[in-house]
C-alpha positions in Angstrom: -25.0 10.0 -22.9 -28.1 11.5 -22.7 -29.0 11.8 -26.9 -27.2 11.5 -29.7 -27.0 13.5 -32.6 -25.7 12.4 -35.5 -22.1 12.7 -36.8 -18.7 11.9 -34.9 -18.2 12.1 -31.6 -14.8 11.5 -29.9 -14.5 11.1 -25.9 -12.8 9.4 -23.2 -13.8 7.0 -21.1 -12.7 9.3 -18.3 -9.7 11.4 -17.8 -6.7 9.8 -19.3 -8.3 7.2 -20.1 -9.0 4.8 -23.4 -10.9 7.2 -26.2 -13.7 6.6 -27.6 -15.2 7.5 -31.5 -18.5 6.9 -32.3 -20.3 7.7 -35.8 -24.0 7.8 -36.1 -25.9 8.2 -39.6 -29.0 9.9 -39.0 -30.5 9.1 -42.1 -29.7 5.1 -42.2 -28.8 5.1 -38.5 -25.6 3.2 -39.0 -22.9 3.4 -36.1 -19.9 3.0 -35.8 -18.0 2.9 -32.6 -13.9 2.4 -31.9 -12.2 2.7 -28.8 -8.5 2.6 -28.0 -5.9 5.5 -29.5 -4.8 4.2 -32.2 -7.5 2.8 -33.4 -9.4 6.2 -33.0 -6.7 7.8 -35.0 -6.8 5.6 -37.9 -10.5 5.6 -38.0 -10.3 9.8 -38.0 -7.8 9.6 -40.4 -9.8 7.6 -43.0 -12.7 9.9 -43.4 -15.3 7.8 -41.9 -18.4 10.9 -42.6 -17.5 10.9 -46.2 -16.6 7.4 -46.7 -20.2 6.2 -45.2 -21.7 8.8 -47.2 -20.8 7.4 -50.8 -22.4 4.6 -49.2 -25.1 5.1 -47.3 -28.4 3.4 -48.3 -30.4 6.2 -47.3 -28.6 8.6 -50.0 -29.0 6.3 -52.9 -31.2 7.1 -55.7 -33.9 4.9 -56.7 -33.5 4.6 -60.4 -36.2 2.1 -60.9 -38.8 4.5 -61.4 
């Protein structure tokens, strides 16, 4: 890859081969990367974008103030 951007990004290694899902947090930069089918499917199916959002540091509030 030449740059990331953040999100999800799903790819194979090449064709037909093993896929790939990385997730990258812009804000925290937390990633996030599975590889193998179904692996790949139970990480899509679990919502990682909003599950790392409830708890992302960069999103928390300071309340000490």
């Amino acid at each position: 890859m030449t740059g990331w951007l953040g999100g999800l990004q799903i790819r194979r290694t090449e064709r037909g081969q093993v896929p790939v899902a990385d997730l990258l947090c812009v804000a925290c930069w937390h990633h996030r990367r599975v590889t193998g089918r179904t692996l790949v499917a139970d990480f899509l199916a679990s919502d990682p974008i909003t599950q790392h959002r409830a708890q992302c540091p960069a999103q928390q509030k300071d309340t000490t103030r």
